[in-house]
GUNUTI-900752 format. One line per 10 residues: for each residue x, y, z of C-alpha. Coordinates in steps of 0.25 Angstrom, whole numbers, plus 5000, padded with zeros to 4 digits. Layout:
# GUNUTI-900752
X,Y,Z ~ ...;
***
This chain:
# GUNUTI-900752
5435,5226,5329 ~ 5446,5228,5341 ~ 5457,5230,5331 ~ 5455,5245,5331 ~ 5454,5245,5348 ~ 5466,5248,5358 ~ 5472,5238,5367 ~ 5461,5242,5379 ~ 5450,5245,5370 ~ 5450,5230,5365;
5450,5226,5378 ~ 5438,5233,5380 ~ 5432,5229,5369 ~ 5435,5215,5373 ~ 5431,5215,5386 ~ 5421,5204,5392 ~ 5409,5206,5400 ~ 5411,5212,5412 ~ 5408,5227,5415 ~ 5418,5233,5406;
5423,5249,5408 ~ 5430,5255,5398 ~ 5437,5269,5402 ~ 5440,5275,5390 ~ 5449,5286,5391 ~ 5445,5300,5382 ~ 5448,5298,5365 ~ 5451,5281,5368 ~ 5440,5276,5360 ~ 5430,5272,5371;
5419,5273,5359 ~ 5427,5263,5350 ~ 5430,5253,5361 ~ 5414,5254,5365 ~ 5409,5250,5350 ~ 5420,5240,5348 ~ 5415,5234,5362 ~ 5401,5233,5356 ~ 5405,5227,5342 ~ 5414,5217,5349;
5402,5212,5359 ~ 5394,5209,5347 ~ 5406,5205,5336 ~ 5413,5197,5346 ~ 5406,5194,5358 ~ 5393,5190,5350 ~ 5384,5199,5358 ~ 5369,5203,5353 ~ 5371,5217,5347 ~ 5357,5221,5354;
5364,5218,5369 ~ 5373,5229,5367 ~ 5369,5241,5374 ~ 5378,5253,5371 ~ 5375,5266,5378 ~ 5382,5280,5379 ~ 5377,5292,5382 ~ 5375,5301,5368 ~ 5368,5299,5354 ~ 5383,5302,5349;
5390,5290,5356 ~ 5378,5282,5354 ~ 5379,5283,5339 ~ 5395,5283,5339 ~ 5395,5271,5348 ~ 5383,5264,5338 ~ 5391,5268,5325 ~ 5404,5263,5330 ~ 5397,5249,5335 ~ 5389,5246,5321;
5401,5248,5313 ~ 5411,5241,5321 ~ 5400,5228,5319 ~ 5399,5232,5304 ~ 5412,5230,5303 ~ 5412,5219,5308 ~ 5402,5214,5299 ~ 5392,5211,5314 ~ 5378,5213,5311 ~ 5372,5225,5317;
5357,5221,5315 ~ 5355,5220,5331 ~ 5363,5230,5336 ~ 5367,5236,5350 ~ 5359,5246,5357 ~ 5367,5259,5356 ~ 5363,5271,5362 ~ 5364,5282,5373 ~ 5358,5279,5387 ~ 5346,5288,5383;
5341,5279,5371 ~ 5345,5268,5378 ~ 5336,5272,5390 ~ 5324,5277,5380 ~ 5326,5264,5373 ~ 5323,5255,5388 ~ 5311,5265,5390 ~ 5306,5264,5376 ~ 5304,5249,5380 ~ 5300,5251,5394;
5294,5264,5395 ~ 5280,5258,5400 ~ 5289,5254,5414 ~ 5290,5270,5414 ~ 5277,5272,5410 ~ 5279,5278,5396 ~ 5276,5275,5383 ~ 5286,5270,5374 ~ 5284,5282,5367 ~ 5288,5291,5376;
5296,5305,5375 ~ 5310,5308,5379 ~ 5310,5321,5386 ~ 5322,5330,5383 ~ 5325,5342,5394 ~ 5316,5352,5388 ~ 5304,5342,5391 ~ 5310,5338,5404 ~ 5310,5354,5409 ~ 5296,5359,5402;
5289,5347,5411 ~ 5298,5351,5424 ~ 5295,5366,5420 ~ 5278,5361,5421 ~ 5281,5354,5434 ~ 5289,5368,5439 ~ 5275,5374,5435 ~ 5267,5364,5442 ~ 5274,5370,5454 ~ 5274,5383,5452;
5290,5385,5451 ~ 5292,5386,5436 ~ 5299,5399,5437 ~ 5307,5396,5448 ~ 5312,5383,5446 ~ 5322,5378,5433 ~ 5316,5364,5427 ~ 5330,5363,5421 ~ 5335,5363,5436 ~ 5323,5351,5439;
5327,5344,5426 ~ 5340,5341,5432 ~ 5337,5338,5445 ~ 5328,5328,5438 ~ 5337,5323,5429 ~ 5345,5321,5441 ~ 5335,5311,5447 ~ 5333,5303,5436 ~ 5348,5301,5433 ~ 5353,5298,5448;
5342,5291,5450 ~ 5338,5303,5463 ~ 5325,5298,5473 ~ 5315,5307,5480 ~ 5325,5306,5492 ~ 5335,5313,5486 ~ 5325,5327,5482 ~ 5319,5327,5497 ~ 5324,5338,5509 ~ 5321,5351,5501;
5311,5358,5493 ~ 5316,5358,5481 ~ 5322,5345,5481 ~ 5308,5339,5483 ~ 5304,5348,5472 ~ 5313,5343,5462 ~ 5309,5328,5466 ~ 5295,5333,5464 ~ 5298,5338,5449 ~ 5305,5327,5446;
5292,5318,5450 ~ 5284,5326,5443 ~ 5293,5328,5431 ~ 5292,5312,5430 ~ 5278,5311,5429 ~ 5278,5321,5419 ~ 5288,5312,5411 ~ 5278,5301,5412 ~ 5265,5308,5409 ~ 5273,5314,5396;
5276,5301,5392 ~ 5291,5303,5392 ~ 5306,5301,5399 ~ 5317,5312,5400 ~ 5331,5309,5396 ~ 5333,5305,5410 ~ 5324,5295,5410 ~ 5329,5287,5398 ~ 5341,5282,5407 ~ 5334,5282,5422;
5320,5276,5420 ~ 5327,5264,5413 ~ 5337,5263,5425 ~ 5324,5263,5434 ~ 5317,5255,5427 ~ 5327,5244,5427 ~ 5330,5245,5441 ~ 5313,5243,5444 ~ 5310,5233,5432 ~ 5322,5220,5435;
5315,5214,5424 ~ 5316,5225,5413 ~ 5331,5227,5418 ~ 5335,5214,5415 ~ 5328,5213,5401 ~ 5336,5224,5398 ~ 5349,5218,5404 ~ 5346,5205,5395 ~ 5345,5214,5382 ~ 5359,5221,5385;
5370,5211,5389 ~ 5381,5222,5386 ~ 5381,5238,5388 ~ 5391,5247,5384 ~ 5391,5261,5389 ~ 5401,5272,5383 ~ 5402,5286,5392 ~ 5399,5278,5405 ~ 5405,5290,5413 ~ 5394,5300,5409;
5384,5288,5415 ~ 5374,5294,5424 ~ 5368,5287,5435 ~ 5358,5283,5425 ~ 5364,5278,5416 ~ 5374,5270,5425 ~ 5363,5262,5431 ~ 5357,5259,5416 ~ 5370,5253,5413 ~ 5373,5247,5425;
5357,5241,5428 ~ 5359,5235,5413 ~ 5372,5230,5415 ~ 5369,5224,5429 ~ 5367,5209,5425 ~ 5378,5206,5415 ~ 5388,5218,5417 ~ 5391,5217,5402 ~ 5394,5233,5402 ~ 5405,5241,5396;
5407,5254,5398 ~ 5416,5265,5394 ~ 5419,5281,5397 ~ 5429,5289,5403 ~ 5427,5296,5417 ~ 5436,5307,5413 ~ 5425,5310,5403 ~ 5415,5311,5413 ~ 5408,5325,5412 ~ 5395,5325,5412;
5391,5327,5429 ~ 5381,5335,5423 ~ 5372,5326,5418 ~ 5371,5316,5431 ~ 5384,5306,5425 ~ 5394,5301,5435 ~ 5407,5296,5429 ~ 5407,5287,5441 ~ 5398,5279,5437 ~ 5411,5275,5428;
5420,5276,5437 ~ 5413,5266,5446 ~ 5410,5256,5436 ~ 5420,5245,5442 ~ 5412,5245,5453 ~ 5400,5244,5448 ~ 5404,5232,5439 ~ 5415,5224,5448 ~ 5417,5215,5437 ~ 5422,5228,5427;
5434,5228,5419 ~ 5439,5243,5416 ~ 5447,5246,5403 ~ 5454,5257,5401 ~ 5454,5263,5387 ~ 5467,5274,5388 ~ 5472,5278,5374 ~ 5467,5291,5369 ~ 5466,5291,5353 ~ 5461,5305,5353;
5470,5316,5359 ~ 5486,5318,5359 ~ 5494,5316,5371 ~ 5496,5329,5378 ~ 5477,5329,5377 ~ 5478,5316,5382 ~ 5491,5319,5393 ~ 5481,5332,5396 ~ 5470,5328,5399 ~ 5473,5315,5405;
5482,5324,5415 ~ 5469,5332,5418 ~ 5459,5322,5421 ~ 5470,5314,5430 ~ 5467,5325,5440 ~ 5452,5320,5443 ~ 5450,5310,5456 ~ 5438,5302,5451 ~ 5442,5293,5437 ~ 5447,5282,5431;
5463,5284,5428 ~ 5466,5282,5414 ~ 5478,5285,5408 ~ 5475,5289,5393 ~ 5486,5289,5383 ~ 5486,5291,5368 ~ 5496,5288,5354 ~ 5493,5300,5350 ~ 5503,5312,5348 ~ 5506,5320,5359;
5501,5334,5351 ~ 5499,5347,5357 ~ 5501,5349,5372 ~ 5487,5354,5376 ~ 5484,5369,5374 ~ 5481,5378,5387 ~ 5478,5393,5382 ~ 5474,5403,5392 ~ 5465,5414,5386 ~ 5461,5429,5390;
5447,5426,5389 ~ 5436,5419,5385 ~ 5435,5424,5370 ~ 5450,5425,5368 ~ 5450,5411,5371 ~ 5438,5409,5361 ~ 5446,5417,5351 ~ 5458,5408,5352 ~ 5451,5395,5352 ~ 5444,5397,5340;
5455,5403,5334 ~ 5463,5390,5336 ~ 5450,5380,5333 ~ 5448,5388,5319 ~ 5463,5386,5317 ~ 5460,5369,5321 ~ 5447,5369,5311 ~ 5453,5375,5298 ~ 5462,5362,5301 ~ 5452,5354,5298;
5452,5349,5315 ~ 5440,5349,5325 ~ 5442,5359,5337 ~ 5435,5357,5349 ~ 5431,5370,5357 ~ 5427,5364,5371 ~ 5423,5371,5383 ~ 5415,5367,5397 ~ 5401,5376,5395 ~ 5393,5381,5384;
5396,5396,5384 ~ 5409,5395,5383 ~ 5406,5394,5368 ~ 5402,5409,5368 ~ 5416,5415,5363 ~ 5420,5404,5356 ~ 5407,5404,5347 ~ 5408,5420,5347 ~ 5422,5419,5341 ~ 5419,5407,5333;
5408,5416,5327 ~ 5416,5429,5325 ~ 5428,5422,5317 ~ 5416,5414,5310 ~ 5421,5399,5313 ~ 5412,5388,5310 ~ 5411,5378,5325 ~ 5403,5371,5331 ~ 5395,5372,5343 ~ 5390,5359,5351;
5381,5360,5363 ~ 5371,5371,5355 ~ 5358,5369,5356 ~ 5354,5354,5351 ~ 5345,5353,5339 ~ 5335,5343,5347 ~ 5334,5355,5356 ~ 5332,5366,5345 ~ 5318,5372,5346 ~ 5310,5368,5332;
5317,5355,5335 ~ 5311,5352,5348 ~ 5297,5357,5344 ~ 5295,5346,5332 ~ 5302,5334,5342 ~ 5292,5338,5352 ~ 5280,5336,5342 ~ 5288,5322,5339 ~ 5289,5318,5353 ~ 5274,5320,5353;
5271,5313,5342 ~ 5275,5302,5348 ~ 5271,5303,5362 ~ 5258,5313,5362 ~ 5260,5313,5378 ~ 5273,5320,5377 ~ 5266,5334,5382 ~ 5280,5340,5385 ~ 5281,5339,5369 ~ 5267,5344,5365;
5270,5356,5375 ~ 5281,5362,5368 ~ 5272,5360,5355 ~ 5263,5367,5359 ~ 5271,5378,5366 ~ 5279,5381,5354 ~ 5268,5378,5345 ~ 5255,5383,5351 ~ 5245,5374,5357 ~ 5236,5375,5344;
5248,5369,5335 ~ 5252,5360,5345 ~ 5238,5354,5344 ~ 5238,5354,5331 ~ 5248,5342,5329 ~ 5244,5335,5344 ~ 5238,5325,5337 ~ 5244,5325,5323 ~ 5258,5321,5330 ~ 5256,5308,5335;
5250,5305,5321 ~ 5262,5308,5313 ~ 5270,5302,5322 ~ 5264,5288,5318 ~ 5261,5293,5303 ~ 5274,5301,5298 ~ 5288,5300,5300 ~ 5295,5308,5310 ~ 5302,5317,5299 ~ 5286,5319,5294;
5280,5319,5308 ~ 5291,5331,5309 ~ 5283,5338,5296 ~ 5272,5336,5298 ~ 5273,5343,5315 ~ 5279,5356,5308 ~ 5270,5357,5297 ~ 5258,5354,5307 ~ 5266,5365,5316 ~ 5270,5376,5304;
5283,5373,5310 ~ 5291,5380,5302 ~ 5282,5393,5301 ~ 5282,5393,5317 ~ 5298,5391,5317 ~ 5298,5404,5307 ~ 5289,5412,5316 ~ 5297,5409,5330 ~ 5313,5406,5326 ~ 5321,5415,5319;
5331,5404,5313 ~ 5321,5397,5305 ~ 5330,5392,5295 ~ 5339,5383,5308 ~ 5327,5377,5314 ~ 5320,5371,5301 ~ 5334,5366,5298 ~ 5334,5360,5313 ~ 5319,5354,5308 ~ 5325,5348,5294;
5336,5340,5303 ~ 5326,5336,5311 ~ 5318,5329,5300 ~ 5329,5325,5293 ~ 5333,5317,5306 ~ 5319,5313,5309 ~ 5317,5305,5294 ~ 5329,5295,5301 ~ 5316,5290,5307 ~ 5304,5282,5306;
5298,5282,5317 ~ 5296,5296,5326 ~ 5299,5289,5339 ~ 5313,5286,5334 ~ 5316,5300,5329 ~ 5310,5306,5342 ~ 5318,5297,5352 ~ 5332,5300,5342 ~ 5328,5315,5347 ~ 5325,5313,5362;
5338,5305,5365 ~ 5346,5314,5357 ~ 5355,5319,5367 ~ 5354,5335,5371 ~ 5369,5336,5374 ~ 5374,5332,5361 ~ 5376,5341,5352 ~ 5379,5340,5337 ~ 5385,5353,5337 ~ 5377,5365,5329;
5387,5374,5319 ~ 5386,5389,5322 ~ 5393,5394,5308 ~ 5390,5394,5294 ~ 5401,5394,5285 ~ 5400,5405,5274 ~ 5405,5398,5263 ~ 5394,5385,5264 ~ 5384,5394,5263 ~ 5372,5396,5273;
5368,5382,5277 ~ 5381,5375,5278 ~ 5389,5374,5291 ~ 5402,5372,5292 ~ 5409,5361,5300 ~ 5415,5366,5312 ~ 5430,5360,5315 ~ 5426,5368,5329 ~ 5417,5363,5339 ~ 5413,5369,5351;
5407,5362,5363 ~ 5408,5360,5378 ~ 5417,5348,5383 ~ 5404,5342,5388 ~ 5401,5341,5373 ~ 5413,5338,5369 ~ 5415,5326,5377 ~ 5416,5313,5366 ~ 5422,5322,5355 ~ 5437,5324,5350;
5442,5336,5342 ~ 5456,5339,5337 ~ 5459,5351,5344 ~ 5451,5355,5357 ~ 5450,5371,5362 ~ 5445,5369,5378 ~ 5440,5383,5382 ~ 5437,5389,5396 ~ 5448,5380,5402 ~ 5446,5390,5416;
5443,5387,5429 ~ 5427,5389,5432 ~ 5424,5383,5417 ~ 5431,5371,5415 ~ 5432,5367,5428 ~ 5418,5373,5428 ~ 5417,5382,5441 ~ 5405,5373,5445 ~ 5414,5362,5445 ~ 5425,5368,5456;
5420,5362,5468 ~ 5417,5350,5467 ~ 5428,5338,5464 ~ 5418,5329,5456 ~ 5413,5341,5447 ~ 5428,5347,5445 ~ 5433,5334,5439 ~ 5423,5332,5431 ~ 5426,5345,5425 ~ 5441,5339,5422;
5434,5329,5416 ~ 5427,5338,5407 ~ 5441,5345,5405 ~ 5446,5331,5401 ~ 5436,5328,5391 ~ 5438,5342,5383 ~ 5453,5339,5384 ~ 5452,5327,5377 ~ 5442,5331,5366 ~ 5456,5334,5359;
5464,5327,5349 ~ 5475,5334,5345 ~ 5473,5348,5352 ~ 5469,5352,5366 ~ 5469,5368,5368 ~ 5464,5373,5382 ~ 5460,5388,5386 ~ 5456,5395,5396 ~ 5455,5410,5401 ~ 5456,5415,5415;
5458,5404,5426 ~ 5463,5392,5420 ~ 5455,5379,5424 ~ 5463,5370,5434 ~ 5460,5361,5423 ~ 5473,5366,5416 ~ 5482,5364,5426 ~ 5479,5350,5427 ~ 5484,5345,5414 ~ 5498,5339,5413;
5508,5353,5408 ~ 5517,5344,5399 ~ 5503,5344,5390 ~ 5500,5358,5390 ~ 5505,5371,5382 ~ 5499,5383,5389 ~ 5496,5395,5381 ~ 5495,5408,5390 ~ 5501,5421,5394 ~ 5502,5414,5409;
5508,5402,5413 ~ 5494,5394,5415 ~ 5502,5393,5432 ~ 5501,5408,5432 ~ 5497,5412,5446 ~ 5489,5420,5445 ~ 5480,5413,5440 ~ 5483,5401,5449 ~ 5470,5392,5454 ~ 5469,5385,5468;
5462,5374,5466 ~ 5454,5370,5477;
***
């Protein structure tokens, strides 16, 4: 088991009770030391298997983490019968509330409202007072996610109108949740943390099941999720965790990387252990990007290193514009691809993909594109889960609604009373068949879509998912926790040779770094690399924002395992300036110093 582990990985694997963090530097095999941990607390530390909890933050990591785990017990010939809960903070939060959801007053049945949901009832409250075409629900929703993740009170939305309006949303919004019998995404994580810090009792029950969590990403830990950890952890301070805080990029949605910085000081009793050796990049990647991300103030110094060759100085190329640069980074990722390597097109916003995907189109080169539309949020797909949702819980009216606004109020009450029926009598890939015939689904999508043929293959891989269950309330939550930003990646071109229905395997794949973060390629194109895109011009002005932007640089950077190619057009980003020149070749008709083009940074 710990034969395959570096020096410092077996110590973290082997490490005793105390608060343990583990700062795992970029491609050091953070994942692999986690799993063995787990199998070694149960192989040779004879800990119960079910008093394991394993969170991290997506389905993705959840799995690997799960797979990695079962097998290194299977091969270790360790019975698997009892096993560890693994999961994300989501299932793990539905999971508590499933048990306790009386304490919330819910149903153990209740739904899991996605953001669509959330913004239809803020949308009705709006109504309610008179402001629906002046106000934004998606700018309440926020505000109200906000609340529920930082744990706000009423004091802090007092001293303006529209602060007390925004408290009075979210009040209202609330009791909507309640009366619909359901929880938003938010509420899987907060109304656990507030029901443990109300309920002593069901805290400790809870802290008795679980005498050992391991966390993996705990830089991306909101405040949440922090106080989960830390209010399960609080008796016998059997936690590990592990992450990077130069990975930390996602301000966005409420998580502060300093939740991992200050975990010493949380727990006085911690041990740190630093995990250093990168198995993924070359040198001159890891010598780059560890010169650029030794420029932010608030870290923890690591000093990562690699036995891997030296490869290709990092490739800075300076563009005309922004499809001459497309022109040339697909050129050189097709070149990659016919080799048989995985090329990653990275770049900081979404429609930085418009000239690449023209130009990918024009020379007709199969890709990739992650971040599209998801398939749980695909039109025909949503309609037939909303019938699911209420099958199993008729007072979810925020379901019904969208039947009977897409449907027609006579269909919708058709099936009203049917539904509830098959979802006791049928199996959900036959509840699902038995909705659209009731419906004349198909004739409707006929009528009011002109890409038939796609959606009813989107419906096919629905059932076909749906007969992996038995029960609808399983295959229902499976959808509800399935998490919005992570992206399977749709193919945008068929080959010509494979005929009209098979898609060719991309060797490119394009993304933004947000995405990207977790996945490794052999060669990495960074486009955009100017200043007002990556650092973001949003970011200029403030210090905090500005190094989480390095940060974002430095996980982009260090995607790459052999190959790190870095263009820009116009004003080079202050990024670029940064890295260490003994790993850089720069390509360009100036010197990259030109003044002419010299920034002050302020």
């Amino acid at each position: 088991m710990l034969s395959e582990l570096n020096k410092k990985q077996r110590e973290a694997v082997e490490a005793g009770d105390d608060p343990l963090l583990i700062v795992a530097g970029a491609g050091s095999g953070k994942t692999k030391t986690l799993t063995t941990r787990l199998a070694y607390l149960i192989a040779e530390r004879g800990v119960a298997p079910e008093s394991i909890l394993a969170i991290t933050f997506t389905n993705k990591a959840a799995h690997e983490m799960k797979d990695r785990a079962l097998a290194l017990l299977q091969k270790h010939h360790i019975p698997t019968t009892r096993e560890p809960f693994l999961g994300t903070f989501h299932s793990f939060g539905a999971w508590i509330l499933r048990r306790e959801a009386n304490q919330c007053n819910r149903t153990a049945d209740f739904s899991i409202f996605d953001d669509d949901d959330s913004q239809r009832i803020i949308k009705k409250i709006l109504k309610e007072f008179d402001l629906e075409k002046e106000k934004t629900p998606a700018v309440f929703r926020k505000e109200i996610s906000r609340i529920k993740n930082e744990f706000l009170l009423s004091e802090a939305y007092q001293g303006s109108d529209e602060k007390e309006l925004q408290w009075e949303v979210y009040e209202r919004y609330e009791r909507a949740l309640e009366k619909n019998n359901a929880f938003d995404f938010d509420d899987l994580i907060e109304k656990p943390v507030r029901l443990f810090r109300s309920h002593p009792d069901i805290l400790a029950r809870y802290q008795k099941k679980f005498t050992h969590i391991l966390v993996d990403e705990y830089q991306d830990a909101n405040m949440a999720q922090y106080w989960l950890v830390r209010l399960l952890a609080k008796d016998h301070h059997r936690v590990t965790v592990v992450g990077d805080d130069a990975q930390s990029i996602y301000k966005f949605r409420f998580s502060d990387f300093r939740n991992f910085l200050n975990f010493e000081k949380d727990w006085p009793t911690a041990r740190t252990i630093f995990l250093e050796q990168n198995y993924r990049s070359t040198k001159h990647i890891i010598q780059s990007s560890s010169g650029l991300i030794a420029q932010n103030e608030f870290q923890k110094k690591k000093e990562l290193w690699t036995d891997n060759d030296a490869g290709e100085k990092v490739l800075v190329v300076e563009h005309d514009e922004e499809f001459s640069q497309a022109d040339y980074v697909v050129h050189e990722a097709r070149q990659r691809m016919t080799r048989g390597m995985r090329v990653g097109i990275l770049y900081r916003t979404n429609a930085q993909s418009r000239a690449l995907e023209q130009v990918l189109l024009e020379y007709d080169i199969p890709y990739e594109l992650f971040g599209a539309l998801s398939f749980y949020e695909r039109r025909e797909i949503k309609d037939i889960v909303a019938a699911l949702r209420f099958a199993i819980n008729p007072q979810d009216s925020m379901s019904y609604e969208r039947l009977e606004k897409n449907f027609g109020k006579r269909r919708a009450a058709q099936v009203r009373e049917s539904l509830p029926v098959w979802a006791k009598e049928k199996k959900p890939a036959e509840v699902i068949a038995a909705f659209m015939a009731a419906m004349e689904f198909e004739a409707y999508l006929k009528q009011h879509t002109d890409n038939f043929a796609e959606r009813m293959e989107n419906i096919a891989e629905l059932i076909y998912f749906a007969q992996q269950f038995s029960e609808l309330s399983g295959l229902v939550e499976k959808i509800s926790l399935a998490d919005t930003f992570e992206s399977s990646g749709r193919k945008k071109r068929r080959t010509q040779e494979g005929g009209s229905g098979s898609l060719v395997q991309a060797g490119i794949f394009l993304m933004t770094i947000h995405l990207a973060k977790g996945l490794e390629f052999d060669s990495v194109f960074v486009v955009g690399v100017n200043e007002g895109i990556l650092p973001h011009q949003r970011s200029l002005f403030s210090q905090e924002d500005l190094e989480e932007e390095r940060r974002l640089m430095y996980v982009a950077m260090t995607r790459a395992r052999n190959e790190l190619v870095l263009n820009f057009y116009q004003v080079p980003s202050r990024f670029l300036y940064e890295l260490p020149p003994e790993t850089v070749y720069f390509k360009g008709e100036r010197s990259l110093n030109d003044e002419e083009r010299y920034i002050e940074y302020t």
